[in-house]
Structure formats: structure tokens, C-alpha cells
Backbone as a ProteinNet text record, in pm:
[ID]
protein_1_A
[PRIMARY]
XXXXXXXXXXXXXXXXXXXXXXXXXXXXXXXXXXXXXXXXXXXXXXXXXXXXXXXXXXXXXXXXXXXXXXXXXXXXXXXXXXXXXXXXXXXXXXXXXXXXXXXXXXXXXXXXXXXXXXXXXXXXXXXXXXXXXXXXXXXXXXXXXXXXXXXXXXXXXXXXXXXXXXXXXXXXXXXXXXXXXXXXXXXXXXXXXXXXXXXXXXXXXXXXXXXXXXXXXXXXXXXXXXXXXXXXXXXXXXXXXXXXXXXXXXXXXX
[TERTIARY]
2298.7	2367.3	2468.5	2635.3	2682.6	2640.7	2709	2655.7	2740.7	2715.7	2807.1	2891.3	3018.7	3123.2	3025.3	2954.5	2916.9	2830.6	2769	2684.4	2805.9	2907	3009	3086.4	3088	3176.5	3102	2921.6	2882.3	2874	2882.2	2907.3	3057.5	3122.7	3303.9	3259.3	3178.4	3231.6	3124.7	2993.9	2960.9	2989.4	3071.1	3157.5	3286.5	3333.7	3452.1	3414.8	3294.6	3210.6	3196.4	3179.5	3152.2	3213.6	3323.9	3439.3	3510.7	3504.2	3557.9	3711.9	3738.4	3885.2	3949.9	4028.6	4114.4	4049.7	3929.2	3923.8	3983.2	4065.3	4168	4270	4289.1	4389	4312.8	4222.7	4139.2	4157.4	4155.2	4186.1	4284.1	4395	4424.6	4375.7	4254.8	4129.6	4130.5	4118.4	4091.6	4169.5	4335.9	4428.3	4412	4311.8	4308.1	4220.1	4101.1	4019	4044.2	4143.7	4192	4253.3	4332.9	4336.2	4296.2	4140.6	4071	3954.2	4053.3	3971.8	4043	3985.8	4027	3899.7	3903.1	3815.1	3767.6	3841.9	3791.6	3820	3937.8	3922.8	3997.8	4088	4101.7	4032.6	3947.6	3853.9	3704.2	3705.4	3582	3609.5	3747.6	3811.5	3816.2	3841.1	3806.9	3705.1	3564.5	3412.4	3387.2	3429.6	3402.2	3464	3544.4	3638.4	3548	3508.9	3440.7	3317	3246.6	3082	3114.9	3211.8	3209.2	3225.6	3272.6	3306.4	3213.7	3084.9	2957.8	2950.5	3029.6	3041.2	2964.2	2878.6	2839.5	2906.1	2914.9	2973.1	3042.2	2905.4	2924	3017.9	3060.5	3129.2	3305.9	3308.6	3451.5	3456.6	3376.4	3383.9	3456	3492.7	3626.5	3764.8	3776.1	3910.7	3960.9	3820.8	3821.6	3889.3	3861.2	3873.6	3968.2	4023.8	4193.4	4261.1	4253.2	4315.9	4300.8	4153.9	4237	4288.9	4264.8	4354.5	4504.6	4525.4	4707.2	4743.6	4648.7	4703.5	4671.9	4602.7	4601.8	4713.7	4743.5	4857.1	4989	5032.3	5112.8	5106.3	5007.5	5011.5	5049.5	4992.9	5024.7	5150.8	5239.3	5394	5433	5401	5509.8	5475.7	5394.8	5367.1	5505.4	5512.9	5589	5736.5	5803.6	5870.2	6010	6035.4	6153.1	6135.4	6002.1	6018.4	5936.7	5822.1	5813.8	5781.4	5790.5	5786.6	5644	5555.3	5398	5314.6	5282.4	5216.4	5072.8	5042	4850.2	4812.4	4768.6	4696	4529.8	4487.9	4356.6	4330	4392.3	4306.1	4328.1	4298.1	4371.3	4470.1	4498.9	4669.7	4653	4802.2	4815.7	4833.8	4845.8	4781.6	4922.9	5009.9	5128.6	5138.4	5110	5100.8	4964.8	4825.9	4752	4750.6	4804.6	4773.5	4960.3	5063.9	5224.8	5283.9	5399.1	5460.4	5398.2	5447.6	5456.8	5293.8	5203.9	5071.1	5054.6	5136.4	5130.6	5182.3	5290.1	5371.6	5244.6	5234.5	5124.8	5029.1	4936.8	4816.4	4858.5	4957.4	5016.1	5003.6	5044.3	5082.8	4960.1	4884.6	4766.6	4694.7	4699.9	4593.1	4609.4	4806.2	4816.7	4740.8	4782.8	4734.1	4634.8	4512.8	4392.2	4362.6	4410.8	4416.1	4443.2	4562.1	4605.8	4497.5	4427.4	4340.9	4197.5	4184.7	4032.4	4053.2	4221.4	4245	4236.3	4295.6	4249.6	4140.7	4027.3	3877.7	3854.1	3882.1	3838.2	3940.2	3816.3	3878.5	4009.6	4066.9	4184.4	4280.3	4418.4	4523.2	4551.4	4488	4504.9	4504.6	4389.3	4376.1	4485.2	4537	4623.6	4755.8	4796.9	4905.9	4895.9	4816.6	4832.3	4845.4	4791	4836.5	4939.8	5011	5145	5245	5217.7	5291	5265.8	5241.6	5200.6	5230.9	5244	5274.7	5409.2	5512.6	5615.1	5692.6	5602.3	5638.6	5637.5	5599.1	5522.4	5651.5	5699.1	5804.1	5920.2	5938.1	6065.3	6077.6	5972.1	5954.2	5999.2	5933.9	5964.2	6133.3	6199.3	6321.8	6420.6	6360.7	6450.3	6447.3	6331.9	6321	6346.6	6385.1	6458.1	6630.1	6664.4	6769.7	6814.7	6746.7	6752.4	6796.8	6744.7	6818.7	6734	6603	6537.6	6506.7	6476.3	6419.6	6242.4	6247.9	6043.8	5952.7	5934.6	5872.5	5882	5961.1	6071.7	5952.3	6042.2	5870.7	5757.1	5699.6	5555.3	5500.1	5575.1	5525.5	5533.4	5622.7	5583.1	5532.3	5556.4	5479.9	5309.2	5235.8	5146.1	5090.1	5133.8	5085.5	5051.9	5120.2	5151.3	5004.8	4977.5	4830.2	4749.4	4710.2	4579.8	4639.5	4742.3	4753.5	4675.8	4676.2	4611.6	4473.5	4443.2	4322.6	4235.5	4331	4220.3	4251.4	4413.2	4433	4355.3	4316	4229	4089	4003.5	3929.7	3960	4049.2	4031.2	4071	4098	4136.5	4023	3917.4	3790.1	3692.6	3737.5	3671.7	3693.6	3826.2	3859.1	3921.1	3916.6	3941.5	4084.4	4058	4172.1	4298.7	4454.6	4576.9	4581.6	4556.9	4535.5	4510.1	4383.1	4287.3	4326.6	4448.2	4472.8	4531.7	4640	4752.8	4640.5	4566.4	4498.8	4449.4	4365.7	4339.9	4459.4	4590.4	4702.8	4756.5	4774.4	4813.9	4719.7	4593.9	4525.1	4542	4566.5	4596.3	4684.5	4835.2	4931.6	4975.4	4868.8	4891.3	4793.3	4657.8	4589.1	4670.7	4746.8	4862	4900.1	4977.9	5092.3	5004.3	4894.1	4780.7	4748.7	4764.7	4666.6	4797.4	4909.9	5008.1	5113.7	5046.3	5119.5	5008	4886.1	4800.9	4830.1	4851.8	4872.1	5011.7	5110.9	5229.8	5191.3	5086.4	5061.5	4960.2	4927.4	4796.3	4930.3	4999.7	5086.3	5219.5	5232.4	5367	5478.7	5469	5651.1	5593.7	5759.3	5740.2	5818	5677.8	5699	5729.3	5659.2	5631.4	5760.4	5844.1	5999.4	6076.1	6088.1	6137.2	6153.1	5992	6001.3	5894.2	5811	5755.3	5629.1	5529.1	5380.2	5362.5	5362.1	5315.2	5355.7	5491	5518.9	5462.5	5411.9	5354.6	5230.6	5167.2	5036.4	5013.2	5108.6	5111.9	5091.3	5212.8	5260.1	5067.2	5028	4892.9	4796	4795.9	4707.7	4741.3	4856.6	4887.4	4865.8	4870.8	4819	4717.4	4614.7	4502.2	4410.1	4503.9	4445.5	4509	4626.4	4645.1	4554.6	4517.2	4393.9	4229.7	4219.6	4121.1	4130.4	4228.5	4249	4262.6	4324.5	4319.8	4185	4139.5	3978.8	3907.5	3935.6	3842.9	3896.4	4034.6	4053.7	4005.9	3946.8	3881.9	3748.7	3714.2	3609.5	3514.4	3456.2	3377	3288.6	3149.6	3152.4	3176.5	3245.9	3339.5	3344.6	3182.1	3144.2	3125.2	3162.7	3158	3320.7	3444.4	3525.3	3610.3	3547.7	3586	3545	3404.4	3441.2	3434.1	3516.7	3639.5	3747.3	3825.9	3916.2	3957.5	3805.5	3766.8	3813.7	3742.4	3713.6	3899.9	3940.5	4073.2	4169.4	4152.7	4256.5	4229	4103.5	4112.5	4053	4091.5	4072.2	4141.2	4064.8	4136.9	4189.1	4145.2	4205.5	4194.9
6502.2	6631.4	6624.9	6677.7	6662.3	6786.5	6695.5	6747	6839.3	6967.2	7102.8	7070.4	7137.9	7097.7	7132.9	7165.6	7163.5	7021	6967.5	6845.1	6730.7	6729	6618	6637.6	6772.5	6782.8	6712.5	6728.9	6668.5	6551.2	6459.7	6342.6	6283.8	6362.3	6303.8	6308.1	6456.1	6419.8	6327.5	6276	6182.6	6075.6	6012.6	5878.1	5892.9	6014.8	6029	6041.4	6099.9	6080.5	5932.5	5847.2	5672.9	5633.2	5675.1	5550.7	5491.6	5354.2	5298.8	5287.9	5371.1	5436.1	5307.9	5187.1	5116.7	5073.1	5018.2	5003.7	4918.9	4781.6	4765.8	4895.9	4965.5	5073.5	5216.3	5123.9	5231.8	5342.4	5443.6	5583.7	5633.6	5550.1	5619.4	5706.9	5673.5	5725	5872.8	5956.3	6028.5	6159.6	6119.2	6227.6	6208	6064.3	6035.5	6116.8	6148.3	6265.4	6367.3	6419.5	6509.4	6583.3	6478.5	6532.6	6530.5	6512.4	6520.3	6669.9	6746.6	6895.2	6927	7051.3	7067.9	7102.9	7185.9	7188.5	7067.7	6952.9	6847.9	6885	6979.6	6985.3	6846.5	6771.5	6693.5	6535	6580.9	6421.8	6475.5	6635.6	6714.4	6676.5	6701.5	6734	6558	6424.8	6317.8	6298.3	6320.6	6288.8	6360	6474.8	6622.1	6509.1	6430.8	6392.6	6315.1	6186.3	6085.5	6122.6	6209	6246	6333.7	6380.8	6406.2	6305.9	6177.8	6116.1	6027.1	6064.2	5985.1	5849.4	5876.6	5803.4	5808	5748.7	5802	5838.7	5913.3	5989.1	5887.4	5786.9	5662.7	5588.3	5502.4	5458.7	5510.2	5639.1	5656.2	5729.4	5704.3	5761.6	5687.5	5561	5502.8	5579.5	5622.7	5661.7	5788.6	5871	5983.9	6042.2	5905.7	5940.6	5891.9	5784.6	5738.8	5877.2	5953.6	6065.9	6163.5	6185.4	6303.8	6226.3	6078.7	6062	6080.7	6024.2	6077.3	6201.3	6303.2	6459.3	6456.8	6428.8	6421.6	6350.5	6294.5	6208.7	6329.8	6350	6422.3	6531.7	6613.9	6729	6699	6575.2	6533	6561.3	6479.2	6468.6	6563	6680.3	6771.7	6853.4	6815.7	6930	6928.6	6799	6745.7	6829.5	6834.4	6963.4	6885.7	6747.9	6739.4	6774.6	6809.2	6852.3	7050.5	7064.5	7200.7	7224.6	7178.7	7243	7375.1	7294.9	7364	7344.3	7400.2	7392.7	7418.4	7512.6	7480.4	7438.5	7451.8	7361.5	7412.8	7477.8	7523.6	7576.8	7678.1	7765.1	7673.5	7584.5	7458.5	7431	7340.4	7281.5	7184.4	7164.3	7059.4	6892.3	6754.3	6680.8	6615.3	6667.7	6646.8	6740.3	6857.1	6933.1	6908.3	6857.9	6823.3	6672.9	6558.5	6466.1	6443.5	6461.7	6447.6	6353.4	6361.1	6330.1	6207.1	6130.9	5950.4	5925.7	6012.1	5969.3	6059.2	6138	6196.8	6102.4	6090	5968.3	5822.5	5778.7	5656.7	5713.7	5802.1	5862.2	5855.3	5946.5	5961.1	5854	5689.7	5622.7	5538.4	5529.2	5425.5	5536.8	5685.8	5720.2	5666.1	5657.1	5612.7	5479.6	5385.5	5229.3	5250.7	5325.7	5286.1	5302.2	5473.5	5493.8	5374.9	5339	5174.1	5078.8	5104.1	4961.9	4982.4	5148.2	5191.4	5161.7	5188.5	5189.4	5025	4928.1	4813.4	4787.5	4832.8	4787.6	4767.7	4832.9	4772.3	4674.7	4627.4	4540	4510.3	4646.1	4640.1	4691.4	4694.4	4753.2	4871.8	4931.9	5070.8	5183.8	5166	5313.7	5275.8	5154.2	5180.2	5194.8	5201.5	5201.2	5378.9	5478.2	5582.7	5634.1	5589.1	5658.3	5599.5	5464.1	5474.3	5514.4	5558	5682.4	5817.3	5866.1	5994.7	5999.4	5910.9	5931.4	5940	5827.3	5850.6	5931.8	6024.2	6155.8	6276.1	6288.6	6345.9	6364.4	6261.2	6166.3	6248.4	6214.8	6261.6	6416.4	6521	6652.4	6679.1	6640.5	6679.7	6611.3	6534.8	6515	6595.7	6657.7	6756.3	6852.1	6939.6	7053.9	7026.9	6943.6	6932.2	6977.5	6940.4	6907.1	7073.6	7101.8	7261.7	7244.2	7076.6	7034.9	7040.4	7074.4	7130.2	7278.1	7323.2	7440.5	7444.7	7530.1	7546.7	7464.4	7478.3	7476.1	7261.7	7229.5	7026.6	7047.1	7126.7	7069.7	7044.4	7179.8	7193.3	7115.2	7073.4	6900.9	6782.4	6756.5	6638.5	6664.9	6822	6790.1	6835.6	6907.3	6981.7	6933.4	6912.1	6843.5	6679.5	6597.3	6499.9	6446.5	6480	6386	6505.4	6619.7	6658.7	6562.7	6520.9	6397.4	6250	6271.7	6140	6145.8	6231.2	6268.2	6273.1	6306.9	6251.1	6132.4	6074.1	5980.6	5833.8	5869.7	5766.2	5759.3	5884.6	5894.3	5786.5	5825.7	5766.6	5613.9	5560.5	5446.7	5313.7	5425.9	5338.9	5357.3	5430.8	5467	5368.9	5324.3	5256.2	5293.7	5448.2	5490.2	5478.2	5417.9	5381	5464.4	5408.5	5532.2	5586.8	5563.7	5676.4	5794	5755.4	5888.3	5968	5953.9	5985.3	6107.3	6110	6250.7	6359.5	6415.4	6546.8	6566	6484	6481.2	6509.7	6376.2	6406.6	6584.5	6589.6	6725.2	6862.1	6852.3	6922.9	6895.6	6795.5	6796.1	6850	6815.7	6899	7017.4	7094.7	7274.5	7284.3	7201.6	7260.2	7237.4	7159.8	7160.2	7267.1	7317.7	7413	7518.2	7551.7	7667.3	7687.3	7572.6	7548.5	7634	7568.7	7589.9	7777.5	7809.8	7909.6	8012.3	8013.1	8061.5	7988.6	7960.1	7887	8012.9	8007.7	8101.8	8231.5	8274.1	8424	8413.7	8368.2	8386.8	8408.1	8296.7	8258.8	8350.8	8407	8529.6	8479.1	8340.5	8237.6	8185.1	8099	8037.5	8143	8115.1	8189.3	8322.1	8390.1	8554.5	8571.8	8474.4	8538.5	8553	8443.7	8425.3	8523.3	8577.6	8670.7	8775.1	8777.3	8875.5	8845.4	8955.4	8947.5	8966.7	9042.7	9073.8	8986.5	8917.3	8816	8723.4	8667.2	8511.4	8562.2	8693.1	8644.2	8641.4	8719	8661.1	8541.9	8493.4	8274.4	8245.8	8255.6	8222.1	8257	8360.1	8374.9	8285.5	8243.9	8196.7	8076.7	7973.8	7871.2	7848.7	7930	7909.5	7948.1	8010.2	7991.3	7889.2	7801.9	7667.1	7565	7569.9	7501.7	7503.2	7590.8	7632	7555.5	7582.5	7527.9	7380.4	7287.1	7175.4	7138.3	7203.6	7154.7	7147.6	7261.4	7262.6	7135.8	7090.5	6981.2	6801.1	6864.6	6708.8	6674.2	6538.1	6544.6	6468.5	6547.2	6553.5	6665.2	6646.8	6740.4	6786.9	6908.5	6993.8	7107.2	7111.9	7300.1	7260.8	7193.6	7172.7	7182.5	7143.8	7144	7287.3	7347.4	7481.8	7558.2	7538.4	7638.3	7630.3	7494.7	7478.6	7561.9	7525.3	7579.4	7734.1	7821.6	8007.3	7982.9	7922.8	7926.5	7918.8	7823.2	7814.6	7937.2	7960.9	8112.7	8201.5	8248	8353.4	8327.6	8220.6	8196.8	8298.8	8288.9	8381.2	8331.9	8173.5	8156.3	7974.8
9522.2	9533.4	9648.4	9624.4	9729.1	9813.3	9973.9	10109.3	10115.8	10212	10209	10339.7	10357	10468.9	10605.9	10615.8	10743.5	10767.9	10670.5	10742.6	10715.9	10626.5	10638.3	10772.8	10854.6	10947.8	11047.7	11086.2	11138.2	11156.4	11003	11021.1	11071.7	11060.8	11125.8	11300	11358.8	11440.2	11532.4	11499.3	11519.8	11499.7	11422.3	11419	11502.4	11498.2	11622.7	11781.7	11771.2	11922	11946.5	11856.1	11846.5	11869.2	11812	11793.4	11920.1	11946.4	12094	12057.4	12118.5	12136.3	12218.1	12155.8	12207.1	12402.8	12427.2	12569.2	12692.1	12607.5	12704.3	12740.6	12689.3	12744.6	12857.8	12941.2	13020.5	12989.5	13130.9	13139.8	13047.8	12937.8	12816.5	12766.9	12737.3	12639.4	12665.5	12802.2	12823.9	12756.6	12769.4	12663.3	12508	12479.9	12318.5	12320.4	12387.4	12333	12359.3	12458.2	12486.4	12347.5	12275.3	12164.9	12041.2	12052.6	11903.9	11907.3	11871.1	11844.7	11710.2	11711.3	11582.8	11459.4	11338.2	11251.5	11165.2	11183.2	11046.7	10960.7	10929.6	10763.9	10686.2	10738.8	10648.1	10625.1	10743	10713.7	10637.4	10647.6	10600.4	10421.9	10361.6	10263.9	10216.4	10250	10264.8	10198.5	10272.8	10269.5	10106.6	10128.6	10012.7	9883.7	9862.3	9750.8	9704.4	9802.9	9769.4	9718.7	9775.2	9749.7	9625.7	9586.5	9470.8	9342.8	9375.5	9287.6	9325.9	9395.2	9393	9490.2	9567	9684.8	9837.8	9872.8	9972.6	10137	10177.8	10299.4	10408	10384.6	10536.3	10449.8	10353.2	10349.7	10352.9	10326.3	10366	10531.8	10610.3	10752.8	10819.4	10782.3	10854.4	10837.2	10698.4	10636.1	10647.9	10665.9	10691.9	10823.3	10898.7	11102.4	11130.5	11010.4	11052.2	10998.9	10901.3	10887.7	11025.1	11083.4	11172.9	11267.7	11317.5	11411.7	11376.8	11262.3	11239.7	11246.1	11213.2	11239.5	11399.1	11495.7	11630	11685.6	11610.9	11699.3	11636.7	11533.1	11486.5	11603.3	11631.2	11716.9	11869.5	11913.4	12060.1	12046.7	11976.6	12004.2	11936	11855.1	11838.6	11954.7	12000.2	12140.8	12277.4	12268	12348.5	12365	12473.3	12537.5	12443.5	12381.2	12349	12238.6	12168.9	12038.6	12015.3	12011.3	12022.1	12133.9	12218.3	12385.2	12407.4	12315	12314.2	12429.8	12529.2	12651.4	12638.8	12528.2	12511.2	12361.9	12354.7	12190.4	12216.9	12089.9	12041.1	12154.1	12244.4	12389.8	12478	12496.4	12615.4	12614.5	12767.3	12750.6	12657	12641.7	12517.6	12568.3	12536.8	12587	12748.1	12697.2	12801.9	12894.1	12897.8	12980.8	13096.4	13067.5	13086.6	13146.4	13083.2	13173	13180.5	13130.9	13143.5	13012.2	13051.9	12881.9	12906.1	12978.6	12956.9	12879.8	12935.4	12858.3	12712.3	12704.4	12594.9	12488.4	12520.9	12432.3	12357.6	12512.1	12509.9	12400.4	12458.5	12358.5	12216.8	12205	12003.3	11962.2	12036.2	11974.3	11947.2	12068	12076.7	11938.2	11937	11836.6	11701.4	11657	11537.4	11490.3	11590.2	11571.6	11544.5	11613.2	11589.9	11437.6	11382.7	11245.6	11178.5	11198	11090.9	11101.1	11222.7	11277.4	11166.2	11170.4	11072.7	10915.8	10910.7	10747.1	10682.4	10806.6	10758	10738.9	10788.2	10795.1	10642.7	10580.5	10445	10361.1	10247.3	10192.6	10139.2	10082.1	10020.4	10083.8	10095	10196.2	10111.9	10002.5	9998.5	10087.4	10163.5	10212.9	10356	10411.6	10475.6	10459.4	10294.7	10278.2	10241.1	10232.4	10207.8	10356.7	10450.6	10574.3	10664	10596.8	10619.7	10586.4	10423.4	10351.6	10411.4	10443.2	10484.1	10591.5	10684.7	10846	10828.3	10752.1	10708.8	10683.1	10596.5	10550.5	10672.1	10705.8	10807.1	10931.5	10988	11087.1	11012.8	10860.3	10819.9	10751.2	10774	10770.3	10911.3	11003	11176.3	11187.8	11141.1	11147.4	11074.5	10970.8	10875.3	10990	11029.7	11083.1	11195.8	11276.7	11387.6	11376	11243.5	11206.2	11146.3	11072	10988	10872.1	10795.1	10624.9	10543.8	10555.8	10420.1	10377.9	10292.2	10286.2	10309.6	10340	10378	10278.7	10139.9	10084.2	10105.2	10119	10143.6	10235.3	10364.4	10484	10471.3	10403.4	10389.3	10315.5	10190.9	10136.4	10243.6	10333.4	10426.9	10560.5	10588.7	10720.9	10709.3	10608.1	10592.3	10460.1	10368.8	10230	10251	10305.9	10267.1	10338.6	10460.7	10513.3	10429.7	10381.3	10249	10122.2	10091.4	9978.3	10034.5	10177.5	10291.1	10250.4	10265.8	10233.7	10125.8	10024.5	9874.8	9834.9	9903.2	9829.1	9893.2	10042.4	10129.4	10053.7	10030	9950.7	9786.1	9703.9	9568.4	9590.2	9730.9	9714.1	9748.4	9839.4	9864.2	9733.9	9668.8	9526.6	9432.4	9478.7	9374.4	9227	9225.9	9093.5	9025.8	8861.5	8822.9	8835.9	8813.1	8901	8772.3	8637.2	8546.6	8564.5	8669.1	8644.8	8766.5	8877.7	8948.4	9011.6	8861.9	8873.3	8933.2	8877.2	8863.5	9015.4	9068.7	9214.9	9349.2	9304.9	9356.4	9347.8	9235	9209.3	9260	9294.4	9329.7	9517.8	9537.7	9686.7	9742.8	9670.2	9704.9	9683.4	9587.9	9541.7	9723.9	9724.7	9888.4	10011.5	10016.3	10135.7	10131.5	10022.6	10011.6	10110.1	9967.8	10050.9	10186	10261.4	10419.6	10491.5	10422.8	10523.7	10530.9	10396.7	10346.6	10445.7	10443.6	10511.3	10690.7	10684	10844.4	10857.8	10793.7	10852.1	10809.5	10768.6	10750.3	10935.3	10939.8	11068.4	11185.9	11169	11331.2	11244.8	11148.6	11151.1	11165.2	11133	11095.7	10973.1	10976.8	10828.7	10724.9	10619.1	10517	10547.8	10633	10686.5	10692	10828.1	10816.1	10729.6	10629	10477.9	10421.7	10362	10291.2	10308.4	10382.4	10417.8	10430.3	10494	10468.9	10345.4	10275.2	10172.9	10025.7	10024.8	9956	10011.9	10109.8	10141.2	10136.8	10097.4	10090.6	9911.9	9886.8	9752.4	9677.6	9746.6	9740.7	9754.3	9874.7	9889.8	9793.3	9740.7	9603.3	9489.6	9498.5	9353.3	9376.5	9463	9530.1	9493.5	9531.4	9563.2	9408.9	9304.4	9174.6	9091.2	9171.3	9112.9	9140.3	9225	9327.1	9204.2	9209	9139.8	9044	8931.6	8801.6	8784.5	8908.9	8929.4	8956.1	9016.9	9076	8885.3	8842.1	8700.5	8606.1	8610.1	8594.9	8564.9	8705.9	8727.6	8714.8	8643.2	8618.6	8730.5	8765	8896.8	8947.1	9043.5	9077.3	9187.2	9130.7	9269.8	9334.2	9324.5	9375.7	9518.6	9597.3	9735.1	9773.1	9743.3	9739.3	9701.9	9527.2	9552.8	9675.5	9753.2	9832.8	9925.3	9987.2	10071.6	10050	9926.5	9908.1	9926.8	9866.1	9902.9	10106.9	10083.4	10254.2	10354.6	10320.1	10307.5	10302.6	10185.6	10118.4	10194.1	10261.4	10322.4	10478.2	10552.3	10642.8	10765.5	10854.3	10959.6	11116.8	11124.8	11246.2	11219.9
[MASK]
++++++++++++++++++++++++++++++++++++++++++++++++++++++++++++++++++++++++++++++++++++++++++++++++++++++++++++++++++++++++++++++++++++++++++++++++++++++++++++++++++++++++++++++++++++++++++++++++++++++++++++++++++++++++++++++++++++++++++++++++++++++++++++++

């Protein structure tokens, strides 16, 4: 029977409590954990894929923890004053404000490697070629919106979709499952990006909100979140741990 998001979260963050964070790079370490907070949802959402497709938990806990390190590293440096000039992160300072850029910089980067370093651990260079796609993506969303050349919806596929595509797609790749059978999962990842993020600019009142309003983006978010649904019924798997993630999601409040 799959495990419910609270005991997979437990298991992330006991392998992230583990994990020997790069130790030639001493006192580094200290802004790398500095910046690993956060809910787990996309290494929670990871574990949730695989154990649905009958996988057990421990074997994708490598793939799972190279994903949040890439969203940790993503947040270090957009924190950073040359890019959103963010001074706290989750109620605390953020990791440059706290120990200064030069280690902020250092940290982002030592966190990515390590990710690449977990995604190699396995046998096949799949699951590290999905989180070099995605970091990619990711790099060139924060370069549009630096820039002001996409429209919202361009971003929110690479800066917010593209690591939850990290995420099932790190999952189906330790799975092994054939790329036939793939579309439907893909496609169900990127309707839950849209969702995380459409709900992310209703909470923080940008984004979408300025666009077009509260009441139209919470709209967008309903309709999301019954594409979501329908993708989930989609797939053949079981996915009553995942739908209600997804509930949980749609009407999240912080």
C-alpha cells in the first residue's frame, strides 16, 4: 500500500539530515543547510510517483534529494541582491544575507553538483539527464524574466513546472518505465506546475493576481487542478496518494 505524504516527507528529510554535504568544502556546509528548508513537496511528489508505480521509497531517495537540492540552489541565487534582492527566505534571512554573497554564490553551486553527483549514483544517466534538463530550463525562465521576453504562463513552465516535470520524470526514469507509456505522467506534471505556481501568485498577490485578477487566477487554479485530476485518472497506477496531494495543493494556504 502506498505511504501517505507525511511518512515519504519523513523519509526525505532523514536522508537529507544524512547526506554528507561535499566535506572537503568545510564550513561551506553551513549556508548548504542553511538552505534546505522548505515543505518537500517535490522530492515528497518524487517518492509519491515511484511508490505508485510500485517502487519502493528507498530506492528513489537519491533522486528525490537531487531534486530539492536543485530547487535550493535555484532559491539561494535568486535571492541574491543582483537578481531578486530577497533578504529573508521562509521567516529567516536568506542564505546571502546570512552568511554574504560570495558564500551564497559558492553554496548554489556546490548544492547543484552535489544533485548531479546523487543523479549519477545510479546506473543509468537518465535521472541525471532530467535534472540537467530542468536546471536548464529553470536558468533560462530566470533569464527571460530578468529580461521581460516571455509572457507568464513561458515562465511558469520553466521556472515552476519544469523541476515538478524533474520530479516525475526522475521518478519514471529509475522506474525504468517504457517512453510510450510516458506522455500521460509528463502531462500530468506539467498541468501540477502550472497549479503550484498559479496558487503560489494568489497567496504572495503577483503574478497572475496582477494580470488578471484574484478572482480570474483563482479561477485559472480551479481549472488546473481539474486537469490534474483527469490526468491523474489517466494513468494507470495507483494514485490516491498523489490525488491528495494534489487537493492539498489547490487549496493550500501558505
Amino acid at each position: 500500500m502506498p505511504l501517505p505524504p507525511s511518512e515519504l516527507r519523513t523519509l526525505v528529510e532523514a536522508y537529507l539530515d544524512e547526506l554528507d554535504l561535499t566535506p572537503e568544502l568545510g564550513t561551506l556546509g553551513d549556508p548548504m543547510r542553511h538552505a534546505l528548508g522548505g515543505k518537500r513537496v517535490r522530492p515528497v511528489l518524487c517518492l509519491a510517483t515511484g511508490d505508485a508505480l510500485g517502487i519502493p521509497p528507498e530506492r528513489l531517495l537519491p533522486a528525490a534529494a537531487a531534486v530539492e537540492l536543485i530547487h535550493s540552489f535555484s532559491l539561494v541565487h535568486d535571492d541574491l541582491p543582483a537578481m531578486d534582492d530577497d533578504r529573508e527566505r521562509r521567516g529567516a534571512p536568506s542564505v546571502w544575507a546570512q552568511y554574504g554573497e560570495a558564500a551564497a554564490v559558492l553554496a548554489g553551486d556546490a548544492l547543484l553538483a552535489e544533485a548531479f553527483r546523487l543523479g549519477l549514483s545510479y546506473p543509468s544517466g537518465a535521472v541525471a539527464r532530467e535534472l540537467v534538463e530542468a536546471t536548464l530550463a529553470m536558468i533560462g525562465g530566470q533569464w527571460l524574466d530578468i529580461q521581460g521576453e516571455a509572457p507568464g504562463d513561458e515562465l511558469h513552465r520553466l521556472k515552476t513546472g519544469a523541476l515538478f516535470s524533474a520530479a516525475i520524470g526522475c521518478a519514471l526514469a529509475v522506474v525504468e518505465l517504457p517512453q510510450a507509456e510516458e506522455a500521460h505522467w509528463r502531462a500530468f506534471a506539467e498541468d501540477l506546475g502550472l497549479l503550484f505556481q498559479i496558487v503560489d501568485d494568489i497567496l504572495d498577490g503577483d503574478g497572475l493576481v496582477l494580470e488578471l485578477g484574484a478572482d480570474s487566477a483563482r479561477q485559472l487554479a480551479d481549472e488546473a487542478a481539474a486537469r490534474v485530476r483527469v490526468r491523474l485518472g489517466e494513468l494507470d497506477a495507483d494514485t490516491e496518494v498523489l490525488l491528495g496531494m494534489v487537493d492539498e495543493l489547490a487549496v493550500r494556504t501558505s
